[in-house]
C-alpha positions as a printed Julia matrix, in Angstrom:
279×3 Matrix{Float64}:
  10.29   14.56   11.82
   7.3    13.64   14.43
   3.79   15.77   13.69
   1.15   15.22   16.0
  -1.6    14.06   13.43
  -5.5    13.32   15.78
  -3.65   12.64   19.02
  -0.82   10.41   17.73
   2.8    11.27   16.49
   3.41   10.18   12.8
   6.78   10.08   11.52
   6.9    11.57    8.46
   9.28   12.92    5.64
   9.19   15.28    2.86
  11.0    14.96   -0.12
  11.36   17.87   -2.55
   9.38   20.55   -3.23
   7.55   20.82   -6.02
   4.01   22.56   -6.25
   2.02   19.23   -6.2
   1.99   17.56   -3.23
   2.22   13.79   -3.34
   0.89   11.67   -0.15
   2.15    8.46   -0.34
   0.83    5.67    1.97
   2.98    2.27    2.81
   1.88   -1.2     3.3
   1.06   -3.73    5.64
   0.14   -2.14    8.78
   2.24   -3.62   11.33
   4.86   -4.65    8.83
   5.59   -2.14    6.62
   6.7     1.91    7.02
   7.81    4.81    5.15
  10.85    2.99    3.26
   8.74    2.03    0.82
   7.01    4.71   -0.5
  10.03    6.62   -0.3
  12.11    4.28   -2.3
   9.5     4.0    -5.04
   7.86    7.48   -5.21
  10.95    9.65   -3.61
  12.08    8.73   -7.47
   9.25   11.25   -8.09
  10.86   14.28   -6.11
  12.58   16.13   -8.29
   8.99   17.53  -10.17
   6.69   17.04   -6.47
   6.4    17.16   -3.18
   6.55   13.89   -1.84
   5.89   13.24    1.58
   5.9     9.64    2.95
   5.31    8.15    7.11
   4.85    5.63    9.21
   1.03    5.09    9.67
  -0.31    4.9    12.85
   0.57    1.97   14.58
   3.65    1.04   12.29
   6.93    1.81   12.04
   8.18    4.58   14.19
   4.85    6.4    14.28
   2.63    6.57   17.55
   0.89    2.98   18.66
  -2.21    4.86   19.78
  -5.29    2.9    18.19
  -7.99    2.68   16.59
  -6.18    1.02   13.94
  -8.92    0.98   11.58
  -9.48    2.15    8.35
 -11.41    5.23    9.0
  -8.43    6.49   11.42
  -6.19    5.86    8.74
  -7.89    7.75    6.21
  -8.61   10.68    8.7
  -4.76   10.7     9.55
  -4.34   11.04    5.85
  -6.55   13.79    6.1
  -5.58   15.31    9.1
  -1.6    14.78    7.33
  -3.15   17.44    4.14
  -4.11   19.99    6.49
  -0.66   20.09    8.46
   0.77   20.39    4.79
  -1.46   23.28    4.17
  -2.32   22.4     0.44
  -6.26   22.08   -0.72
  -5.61   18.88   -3.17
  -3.44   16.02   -3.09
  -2.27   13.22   -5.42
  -2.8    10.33   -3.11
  -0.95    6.58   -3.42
  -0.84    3.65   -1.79
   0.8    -0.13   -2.4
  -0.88   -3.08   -1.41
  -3.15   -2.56    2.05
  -1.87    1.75    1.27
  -3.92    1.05   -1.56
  -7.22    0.2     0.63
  -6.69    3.47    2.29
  -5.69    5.64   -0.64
  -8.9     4.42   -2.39
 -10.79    5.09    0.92
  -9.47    8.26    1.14
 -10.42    9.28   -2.55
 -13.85    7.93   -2.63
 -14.53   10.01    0.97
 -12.5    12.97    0.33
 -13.09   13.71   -3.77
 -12.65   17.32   -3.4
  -9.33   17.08   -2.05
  -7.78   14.48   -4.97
  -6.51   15.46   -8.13
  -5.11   12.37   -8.88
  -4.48    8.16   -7.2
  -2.07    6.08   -7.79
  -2.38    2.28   -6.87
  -0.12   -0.01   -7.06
  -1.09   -3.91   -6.59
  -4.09   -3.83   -4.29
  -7.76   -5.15   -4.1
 -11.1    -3.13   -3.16
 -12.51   -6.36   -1.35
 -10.85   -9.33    0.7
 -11.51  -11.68   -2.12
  -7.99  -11.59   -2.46
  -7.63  -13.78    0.94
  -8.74  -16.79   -0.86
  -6.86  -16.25   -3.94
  -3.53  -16.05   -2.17
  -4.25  -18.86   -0.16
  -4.79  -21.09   -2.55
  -1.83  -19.77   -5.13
   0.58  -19.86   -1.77
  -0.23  -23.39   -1.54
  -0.11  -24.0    -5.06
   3.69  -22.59   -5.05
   6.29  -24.33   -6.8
   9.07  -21.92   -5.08
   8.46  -23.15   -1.5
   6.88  -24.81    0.82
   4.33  -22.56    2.85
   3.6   -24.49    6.44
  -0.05  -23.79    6.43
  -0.61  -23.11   10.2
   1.92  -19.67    9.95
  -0.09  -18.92    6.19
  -2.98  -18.93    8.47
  -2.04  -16.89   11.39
  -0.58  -14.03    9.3
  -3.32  -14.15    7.07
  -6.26  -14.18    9.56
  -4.71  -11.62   11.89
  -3.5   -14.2    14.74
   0.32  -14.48   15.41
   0.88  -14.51   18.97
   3.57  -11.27   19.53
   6.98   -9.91   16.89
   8.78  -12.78   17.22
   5.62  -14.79   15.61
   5.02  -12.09   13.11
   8.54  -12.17   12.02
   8.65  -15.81   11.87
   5.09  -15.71    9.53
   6.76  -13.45    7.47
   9.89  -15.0     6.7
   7.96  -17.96    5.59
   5.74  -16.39    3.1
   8.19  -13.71    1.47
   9.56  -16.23   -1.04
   6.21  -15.81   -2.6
   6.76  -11.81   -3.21
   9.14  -11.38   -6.2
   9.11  -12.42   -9.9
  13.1   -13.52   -8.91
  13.41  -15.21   -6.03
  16.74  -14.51   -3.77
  16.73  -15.51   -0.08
  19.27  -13.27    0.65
  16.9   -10.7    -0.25
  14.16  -12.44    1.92
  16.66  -12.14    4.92
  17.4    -8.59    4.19
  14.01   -7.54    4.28
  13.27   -9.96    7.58
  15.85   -8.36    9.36
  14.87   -4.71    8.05
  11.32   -5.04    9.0
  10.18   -3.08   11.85
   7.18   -5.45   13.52
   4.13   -4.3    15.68
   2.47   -7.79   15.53
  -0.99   -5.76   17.58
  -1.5    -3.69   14.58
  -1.07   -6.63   12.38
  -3.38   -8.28   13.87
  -6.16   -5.68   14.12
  -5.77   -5.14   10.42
  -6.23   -8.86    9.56
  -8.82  -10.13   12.25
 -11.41   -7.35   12.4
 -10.44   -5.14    9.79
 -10.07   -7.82    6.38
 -12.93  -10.25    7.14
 -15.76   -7.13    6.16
 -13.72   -4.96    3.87
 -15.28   -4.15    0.55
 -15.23   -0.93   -0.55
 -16.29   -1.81   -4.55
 -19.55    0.31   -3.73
 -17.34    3.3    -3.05
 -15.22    3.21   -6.05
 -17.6     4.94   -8.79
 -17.44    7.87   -6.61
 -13.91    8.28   -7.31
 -13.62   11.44   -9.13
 -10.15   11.67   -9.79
  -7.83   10.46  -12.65
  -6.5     6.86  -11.37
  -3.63    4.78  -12.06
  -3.63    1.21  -11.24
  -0.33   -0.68  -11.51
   0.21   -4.51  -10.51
   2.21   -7.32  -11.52
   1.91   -9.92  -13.32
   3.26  -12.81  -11.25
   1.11  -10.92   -7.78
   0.32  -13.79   -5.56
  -1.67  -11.66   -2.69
  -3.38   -9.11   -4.95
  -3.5   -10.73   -7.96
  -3.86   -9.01  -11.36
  -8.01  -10.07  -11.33
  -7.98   -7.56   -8.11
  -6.51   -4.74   -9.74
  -9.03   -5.37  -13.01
 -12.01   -5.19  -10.58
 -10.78   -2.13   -9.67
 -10.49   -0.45  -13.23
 -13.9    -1.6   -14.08
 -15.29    0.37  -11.5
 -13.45    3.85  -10.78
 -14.24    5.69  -14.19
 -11.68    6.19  -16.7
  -8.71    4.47  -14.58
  -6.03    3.38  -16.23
  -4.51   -0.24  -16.02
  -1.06   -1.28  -16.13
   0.23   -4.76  -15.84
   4.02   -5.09  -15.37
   5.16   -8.69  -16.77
   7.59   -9.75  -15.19
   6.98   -8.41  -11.6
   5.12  -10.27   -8.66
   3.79   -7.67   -5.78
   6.04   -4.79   -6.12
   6.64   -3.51   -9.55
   7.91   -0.45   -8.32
  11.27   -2.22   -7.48
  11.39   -5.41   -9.81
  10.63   -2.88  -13.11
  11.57   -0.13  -11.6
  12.77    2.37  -14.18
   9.62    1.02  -16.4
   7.01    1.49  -13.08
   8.21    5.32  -12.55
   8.23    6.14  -16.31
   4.59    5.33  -16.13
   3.63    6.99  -13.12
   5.52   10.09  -14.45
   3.79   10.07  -17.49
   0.36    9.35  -15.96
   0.81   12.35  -13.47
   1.93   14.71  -16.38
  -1.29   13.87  -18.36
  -2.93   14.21  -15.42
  -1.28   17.91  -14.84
  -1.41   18.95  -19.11
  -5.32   18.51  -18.49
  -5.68   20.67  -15.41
């Protein structure tokens, strides 16, 4: 379904029905949409509500700007009070997981509970995926379309999509290029957005000041083999949101949720029942 969410129509879908209300938020703006989170937390629907969408800008969703991290985090908002609920468990992968901190830290009232699943809280991660892209023993990453992905320059989609297909090798623990054509082809692109989040966005994002004012129980997931956001990210992040819990998943690279998956939603399920036994 479309709801009109601050001016802009968000495609969005609700899974289940259960009396806590999950918002889950995707990945790379531009690049990524509701498939994800659905895949990984729709798992999750027979005991919540889960409710997954495009963000602005991405996907199917509305391409009315800003595309900045407060809009996102006031669409998120502005998503809770279509849904009608007072609290929310909020999650995010990857750049989800810049907003779904963001969201926390600004909103603590209306959290019970994050989930985060390989993310950072700063752009130190830039330089750390740089260097272990070129550093790769998989493939070989030309270093002008590393660049223009990275710093938010690709010149349209058909640039974007080219970017992308070079660096996906460096995703999974397994590497399949059938699987990196799959996902090339299945990829809806919106290079503008891309760009915005990369070239004005990422250069002065830290939000590690923020993230002791997260009052909410926090789960932080990542894998092991995470070339983008590696595991140091994720460990920044547990040292600084109280009480968060850490979980590494061995034999994963960015997306645990799919290359562990029955072990990834085993632990979210039993983080979010502690998390319920409590209250």
């Amino acid at each position: 379904m479309f709801v009109d969410i601050n001016d802009n129509p968000l495609n969005v879908e609700i899974l289940g029905d259960g009396e806590q209300t999950i918002i889950a938020h995707h990945g790379a703006p531009g690049l990524g949409s509701l498939a994800e989170p659905e895949a990984s937390f729709g798992r999750l629907a027979d005991d919540y509500r889960v409710v997954v969408f495009d963000a602005r800008g991405s996907g199917r969703s509305g391409q009315a700007g800003p595309f900045t991290h407060e809009q996102w985090v006031a669409d998120v908002e502005g998503l809770r009070r279509w849904l009608g609920v007072e609290q929310v468990i909020v999650a995010g992968g990857s750049y989800g997981g810049f907003i779904a901190m963001e969201y926390a830290a600004r909103h603590p009232g209306r959290v019970s509970a994050v989930v985060l699943r390989d993310t950072s809280a700063d752009n130190a991660n830039q330089e750390l995926a740089v260097r272990n892209a070129a550093a790769s023993s998989r493939a070989r990453i030309d270093p002008a379309k590393l660049d223009r992905i990275m710093s938010g320059t690709v010149r349209d989609d058909d640039d974007l999509r080219d970017c992308w297909r070079e660096i996906l090798p460096l995703y999974d623990h397994d590497y399949d290029p059938a699987k990196v054509e799959q996902r090339v082809a299945a990829t809806p692109y919106h290079y503008e957005t891309h760009n915005y989040a990369f070239a004005v966005n990422q250069p002065g994002y830290d939000i590690k000041h923020l993230l002791p004012g997260i009052t909410a129980p926090t789960l932080i997931t990542v894998g092991r083999h995470d070339w983008i956001t590696p595991v140091e990210c994720s460990e920044t992040i547990a040292a600084l949101i109280p009480g968060a819990e850490l979980r590494v998943f061995e034999r994963s690279g960015h997306s645990p949720q799919v290359e562990e998956a029955d072990l990834w939603e085993a632990t979210v399920r039993d983080f979010l029942s502690r998390v319920r036994e409590r209250a």
